[in-house]
C-alpha positions in Angstrom: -17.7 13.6 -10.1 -18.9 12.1 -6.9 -22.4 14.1 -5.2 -21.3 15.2 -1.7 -24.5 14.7 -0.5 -25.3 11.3 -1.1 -21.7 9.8 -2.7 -23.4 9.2 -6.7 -21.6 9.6 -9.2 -22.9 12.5 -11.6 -21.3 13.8 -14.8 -19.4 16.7 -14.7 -21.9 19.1 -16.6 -24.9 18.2 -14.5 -26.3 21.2 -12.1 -28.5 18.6 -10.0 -27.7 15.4 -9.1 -30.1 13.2 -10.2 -30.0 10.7 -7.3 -31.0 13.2 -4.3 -31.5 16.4 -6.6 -28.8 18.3 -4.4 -27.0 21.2 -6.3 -23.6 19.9 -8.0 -20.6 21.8 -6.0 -17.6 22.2 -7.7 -16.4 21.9 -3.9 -16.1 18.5 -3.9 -13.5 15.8 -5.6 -12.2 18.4 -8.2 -11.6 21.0 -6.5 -9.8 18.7 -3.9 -7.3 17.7 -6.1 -6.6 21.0 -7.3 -6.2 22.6 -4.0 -4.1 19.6 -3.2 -0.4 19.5 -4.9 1.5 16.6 -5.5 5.2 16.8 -3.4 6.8 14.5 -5.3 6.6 13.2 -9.0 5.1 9.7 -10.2 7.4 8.5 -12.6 7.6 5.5 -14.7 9.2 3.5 -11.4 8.6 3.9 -8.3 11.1 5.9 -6.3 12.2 4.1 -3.2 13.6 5.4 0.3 16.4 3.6 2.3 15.4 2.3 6.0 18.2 1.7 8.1 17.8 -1.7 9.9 16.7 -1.3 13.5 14.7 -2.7 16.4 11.1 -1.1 17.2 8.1 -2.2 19.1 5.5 -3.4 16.7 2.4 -3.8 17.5 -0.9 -1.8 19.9 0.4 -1.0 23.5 0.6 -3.4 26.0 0.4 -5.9 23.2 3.2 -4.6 21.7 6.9 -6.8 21.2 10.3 -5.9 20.5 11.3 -6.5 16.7 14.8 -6.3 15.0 14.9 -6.1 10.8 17.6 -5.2 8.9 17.9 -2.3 6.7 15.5 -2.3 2.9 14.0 -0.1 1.1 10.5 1.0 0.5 8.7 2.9 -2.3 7.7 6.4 -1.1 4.2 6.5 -2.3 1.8 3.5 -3.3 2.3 2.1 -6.5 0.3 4.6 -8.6 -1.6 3.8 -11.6 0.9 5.4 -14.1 3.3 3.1 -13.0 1.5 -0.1 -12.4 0.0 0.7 -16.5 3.8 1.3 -17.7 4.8 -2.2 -16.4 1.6 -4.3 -16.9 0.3 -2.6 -19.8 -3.3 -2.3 -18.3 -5.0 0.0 -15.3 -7.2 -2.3 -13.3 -8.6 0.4 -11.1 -11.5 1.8 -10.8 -11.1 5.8 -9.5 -9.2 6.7 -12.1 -6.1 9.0 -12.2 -2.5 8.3 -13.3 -1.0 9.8 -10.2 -3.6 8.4 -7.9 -2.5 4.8 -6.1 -4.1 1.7 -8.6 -6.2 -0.4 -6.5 -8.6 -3.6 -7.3 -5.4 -5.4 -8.1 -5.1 -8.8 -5.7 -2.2 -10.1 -3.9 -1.6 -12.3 -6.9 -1.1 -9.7 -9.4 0.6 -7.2 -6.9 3.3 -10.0 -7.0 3.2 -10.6 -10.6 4.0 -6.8 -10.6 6.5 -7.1 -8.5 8.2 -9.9 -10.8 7.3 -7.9 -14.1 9.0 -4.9 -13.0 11.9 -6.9 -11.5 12.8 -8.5 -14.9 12.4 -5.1 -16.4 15.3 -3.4 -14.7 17.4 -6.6 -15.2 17.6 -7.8 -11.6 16.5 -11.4 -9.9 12.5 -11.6 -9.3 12.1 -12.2 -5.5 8.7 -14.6 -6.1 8.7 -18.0 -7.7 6.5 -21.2 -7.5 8.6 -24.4 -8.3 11.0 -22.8 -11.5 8.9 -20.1 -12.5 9.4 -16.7 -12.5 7.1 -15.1 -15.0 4.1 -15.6 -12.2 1.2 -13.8 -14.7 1.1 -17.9 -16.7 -0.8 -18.8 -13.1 -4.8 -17.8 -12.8 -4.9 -16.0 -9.4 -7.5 -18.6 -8.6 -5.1 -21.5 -9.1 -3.9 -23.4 -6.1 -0.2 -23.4 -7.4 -0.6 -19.8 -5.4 0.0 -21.6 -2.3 3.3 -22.7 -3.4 4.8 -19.3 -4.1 8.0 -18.5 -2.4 9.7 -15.3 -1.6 14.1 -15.3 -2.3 14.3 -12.2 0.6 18.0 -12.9 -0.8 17.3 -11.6 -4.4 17.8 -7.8 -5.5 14.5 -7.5 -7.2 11.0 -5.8 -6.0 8.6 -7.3 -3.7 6.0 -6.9 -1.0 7.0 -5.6 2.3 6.5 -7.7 5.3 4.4 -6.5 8.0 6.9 -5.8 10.2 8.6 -3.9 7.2 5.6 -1.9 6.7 4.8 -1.3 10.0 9.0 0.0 10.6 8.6 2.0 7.8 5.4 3.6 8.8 6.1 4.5 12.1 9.3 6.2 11.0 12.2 3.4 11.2 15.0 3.8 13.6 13.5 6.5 15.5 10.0 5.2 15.4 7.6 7.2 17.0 4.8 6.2 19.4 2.5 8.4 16.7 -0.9 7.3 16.0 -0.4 7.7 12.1 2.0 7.8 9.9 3.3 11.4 10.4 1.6 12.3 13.2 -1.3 12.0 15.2 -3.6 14.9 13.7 -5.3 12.4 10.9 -6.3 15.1 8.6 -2.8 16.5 8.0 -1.6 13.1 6.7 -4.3 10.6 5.2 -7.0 10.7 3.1 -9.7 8.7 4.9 -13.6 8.2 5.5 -14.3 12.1 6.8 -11.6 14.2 3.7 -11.7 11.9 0.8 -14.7 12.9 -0.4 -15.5 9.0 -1.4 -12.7 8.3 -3.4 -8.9 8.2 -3.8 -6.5 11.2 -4.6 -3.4 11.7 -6.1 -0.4 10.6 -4.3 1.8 12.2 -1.7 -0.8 15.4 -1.3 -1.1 15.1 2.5 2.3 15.4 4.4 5.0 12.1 4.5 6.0 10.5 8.3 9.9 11.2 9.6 11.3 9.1 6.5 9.2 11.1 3.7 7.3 8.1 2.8 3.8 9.8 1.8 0.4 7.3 2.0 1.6 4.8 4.7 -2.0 5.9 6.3 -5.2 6.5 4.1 -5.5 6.3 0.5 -5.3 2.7 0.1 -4.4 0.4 2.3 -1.5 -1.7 1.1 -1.0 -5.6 0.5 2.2 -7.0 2.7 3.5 -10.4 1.8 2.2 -11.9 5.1 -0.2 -14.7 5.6 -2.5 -13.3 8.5 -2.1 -14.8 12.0 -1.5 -13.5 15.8 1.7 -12.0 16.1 4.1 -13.7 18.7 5.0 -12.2 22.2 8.2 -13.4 21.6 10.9 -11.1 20.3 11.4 -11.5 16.8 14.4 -11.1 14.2 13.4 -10.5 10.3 9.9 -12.3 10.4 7.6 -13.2 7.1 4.8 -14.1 9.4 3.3 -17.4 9.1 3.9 -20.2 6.9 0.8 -21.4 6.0 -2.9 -19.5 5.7 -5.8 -18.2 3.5 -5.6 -14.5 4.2 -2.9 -11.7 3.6 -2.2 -9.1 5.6 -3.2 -5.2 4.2 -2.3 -2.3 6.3 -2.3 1.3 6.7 -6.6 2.0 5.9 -8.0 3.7 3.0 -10.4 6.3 2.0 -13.2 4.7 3.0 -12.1 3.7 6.6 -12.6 5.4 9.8 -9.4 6.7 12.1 -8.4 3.3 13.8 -8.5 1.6 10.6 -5.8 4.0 9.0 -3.7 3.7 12.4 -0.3 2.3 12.1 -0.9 -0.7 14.0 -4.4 -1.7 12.9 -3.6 -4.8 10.8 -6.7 -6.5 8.6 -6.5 -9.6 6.5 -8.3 -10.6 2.3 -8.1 -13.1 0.7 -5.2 -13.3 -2.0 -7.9 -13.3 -4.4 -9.8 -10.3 -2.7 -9.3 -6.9 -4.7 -11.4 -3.6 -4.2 -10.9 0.0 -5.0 -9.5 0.7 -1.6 -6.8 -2.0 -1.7 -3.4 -1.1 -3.5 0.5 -1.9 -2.5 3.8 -0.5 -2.6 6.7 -2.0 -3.2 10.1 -2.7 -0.9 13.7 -4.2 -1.9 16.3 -6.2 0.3 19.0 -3.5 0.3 22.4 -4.6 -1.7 24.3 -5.0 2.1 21.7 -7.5 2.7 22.0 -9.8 -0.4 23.8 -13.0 -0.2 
C-alpha cells in the first residue's frame, strides 16, 4: 500500500505509517481499484481496434499541420503486465498487478516484444537489424540498436508512430479538438498526478476516447517508434519521424504527470535505453489492405 499522506509504501497490516505516523486509510490505492472495474478483459494478447486511414491535424493549435495515414490497428489498452509476462516470460515492472500496464521496460525491449509476440502468432516481425529477427540476442546498450529497421510492410506487431498514436488518441477519422483522449474533463479518463494515488491501476477503468481505446492519456505514457525531432510544417503522408537521433518519442503522460503532460499533443522524448515505472507501450499493426 502506498501512505496518502506522504506517498511511502507501508504493508498492508500496519495502522500507522511509519514514515509520517499518519493513520493507514483503506481509502487509498485498494480501495481505488476496487471501486474501479475493468471494461474490458486482459487476455493473453492484446486485443486491437481498426483505425480507418484518414487526414487530421496533429499537433498544438496554431502549430498544428495537416497529416494523412492510412488505416492500422492499435491495441485498446497498454500492454498489461499479464501479457507482456505470457510472451517474455518475465514482469519487469515495478507496481505490480497483472491487469495493470507493465512499465520499466525500454524502447529496446518494447520492440523485442513486439518481435517475440509477432513470431508467436506466426506472422513476419516488423523490426530487424541487418538479418536478424530474434532482437532479445542484442544488449539494449549495444550500438547495433541504431541500425534497427522497421518493415511498415510486414503483418506482425510494432510500435505506433507518433502520428499513429496521436490519430488514434484523438479519435481517428473524426478527431476531435478534445484536450484528452475522451474528453476534456481529465478525471473521467486518465489516471494522472491528482487520482492515481502514486501509482498505476488496472487498465481500461477510466472511460475509452470515440474509438474505445482506454489509456491513450494517463497511466503510462507509451513508447512510439519515433526518434524525437520538430515536427515539419509541411503536410505530411505516413511519417516515421526522423531518420537519425538519440531520443524516442513517449506520449500520452502517466500517473505521475500533471494535466498538460497527459494531453494529446504533449509529446516528450527518453532515451531508448531509459525505462521507469511510468513508461509502458502498446502495440499497433499495418492493417492486411495495407500490406504489400
Amino acid at each position: 500500500m502506498i501512505c496518502s499522506k506522504c506517498g511511502a509504501e507501508i504493508l498492508q497490516q500496519f495502522k500507522f505509517c511509519p514514515q509520517c505516523g499518519a493513520t493507514v486509510s483503506k481509502t487509498s490505492e485498494e480501495s481505488i481499484e476496487k471501486q474501479s472495474a475493468m471494461a474490458v478483459e486482459s487476455k493473453s494478447i492484446p486485443n486491437l481496434i481498426d483505425i480507418q486511414a484518414g487526414t487530421f491535424s496533429m499537433g498544438f493549435n496554431e502549430f498544428n499541420r495537416k497529416v494523412s495515414l492510412v488505416g492500422f490497428a492499435i491495441g485498446e489498452t497498454p500492454v498489461t503486465q499479464k501479457q507482456y509476462e505470457y510472451v517474455m516470460g518475465k514482469n519487469p515492472s515495478k507496481l505490480l498487478g497483472e491487469n495493470r500496464p507493465v512499465e520499466s521496460v525500454n524502447w529496446c525491449e518494447a520492440l523485442i516484444y513486439c518481435n517475440s509476440l509477432s513470431m508467436m502468432q506466426g506472422q513476419t516481425p516488423c523490426y530487424s537489424i541487418g538479418n536478424a529477427t530474434d532482437l532479445s540476442k542484442f544488449e539494449s546498450s549495444s550500438p547495433l540498436w541504431k541500425r534497427v529497421v522497421c518493415n511498415f510492410a510486414a503483418n506482425g506487431y510494432r510500435l505506433p508512430t507518433e502520428a499513429e498514436w496521436e490519430y488514434a488518441a484523438r479519435g481517428g477519422k473524426n478527431s476531435s479538438n478534445d484536450q484528452y483522449a475522451g474528453g476534456n474533463d481529465i478525471e473521467k479518463v486518465a489516471w494522472y498526478g491528482e487520482n492515481s494515488n502514486i501509482s498505476t491501476h488496472d487498465v481500461s477503468t477510466k472511460e475509452p476516447n470515440s474509438l474505445q481505446l482506454y489509456d491513450m492519456c494517463g497511466n503510462v505514457a507509451e513508447w512510439c517508434w519515433d526518434y524525437m525531432g520538430e515536427l515539419p510544417l509541411t503536410p505530411l503522408t505516413n511519417p516515421q519521424g526522423p531518420k537519425i537521433g538519440s531520443m524516442h518519442v513517449k506520449r500520452g503522460g502517466s500517473w505521475l504527470d500533471d494535466p498538460q503532460q497527459c494531453s494529446v499533443y504533449f509529446r516528450s522524448g527518453s532515451a531508448p535505453t531509459g525505462k521507469s515505472s511510468n513508461l509502458g507501450f502498446r502495440v499497433c499493426r499495418t492493417l492486411y489492405e495495407n500490406v504489400i
